[in-house]
C-alpha positions, -999 to +999 in steps of 0.1 A: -339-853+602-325-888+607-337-919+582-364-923+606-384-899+591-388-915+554-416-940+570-432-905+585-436-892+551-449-924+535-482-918+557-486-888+542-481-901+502-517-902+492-539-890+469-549-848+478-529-846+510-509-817+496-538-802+480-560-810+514-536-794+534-523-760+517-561-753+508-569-757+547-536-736+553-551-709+529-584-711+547-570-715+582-592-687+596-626-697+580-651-714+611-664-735+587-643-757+560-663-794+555-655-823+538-678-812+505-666-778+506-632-796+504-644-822+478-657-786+453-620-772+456-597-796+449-590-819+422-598-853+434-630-876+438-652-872+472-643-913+477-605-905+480-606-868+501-626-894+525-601-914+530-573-887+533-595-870+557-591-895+581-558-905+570-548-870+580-568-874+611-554-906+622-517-886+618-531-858+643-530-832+615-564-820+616-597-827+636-627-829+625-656-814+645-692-834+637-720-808+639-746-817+664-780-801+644-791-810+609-781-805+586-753-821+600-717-813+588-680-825+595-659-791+599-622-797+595-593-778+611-559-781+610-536-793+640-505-773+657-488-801+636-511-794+606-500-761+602-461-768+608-466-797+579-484-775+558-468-742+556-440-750+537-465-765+514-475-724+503-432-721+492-434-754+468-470-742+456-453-707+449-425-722+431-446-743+413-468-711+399-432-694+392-422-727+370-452-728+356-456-694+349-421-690+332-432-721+310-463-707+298-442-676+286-418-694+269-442-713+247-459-677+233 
């Protein structure tokens, strides 16, 4: 990792990226995850997982597959590179449910 990688991360410092990608990662073998299904499980507005869809596309970390029969839906997948970016993502959401957990214990 040289100091040429900080601009690489910028692109992906937007709104639902993390939560985009480790909920694809969890649903990596599912034919069909779409842009609503992805809109009704994560915590942001359907206006912003928009724009990181394509944000994510434009970074060749998933495609997006547009039906070609009504009704018609977008079905997302992650890239080779999708996956590698967000697998790690399942050890900080991990940590994060430990730290959160051991907080939640310490308030009873």
């Amino acid at each position: 990792m040289t100091e040429n990688s900080i601009p690489l991360i910028s692109k992906l410092e937007k709104v639902g990226v993390a939560q985009i990608l480790l909920y694809l990662y969890i649903n990596r073998f599912h034919d069909e995850i779409t842009v609503n299904e992805l809109i009704d499980n994560i915590q942001a507005v359907s206006a912003t997982v928009q724009k990181t869809i394509d944000s994510l596309e434009a970074n060749n970390l998933i495609t997006i597959e547009k039906t070609k029969v009504f009704p018609f839906k977008h079905k997302i997948k992650l890239t080779s590179v999708g996956l590698e970016v967000a697998e790690p993502l399942t050890i900080v959401a991990s940590a994060l449910q430990k730290v959160e957990g051991s907080t939640d214990k310490s308030k009873h």
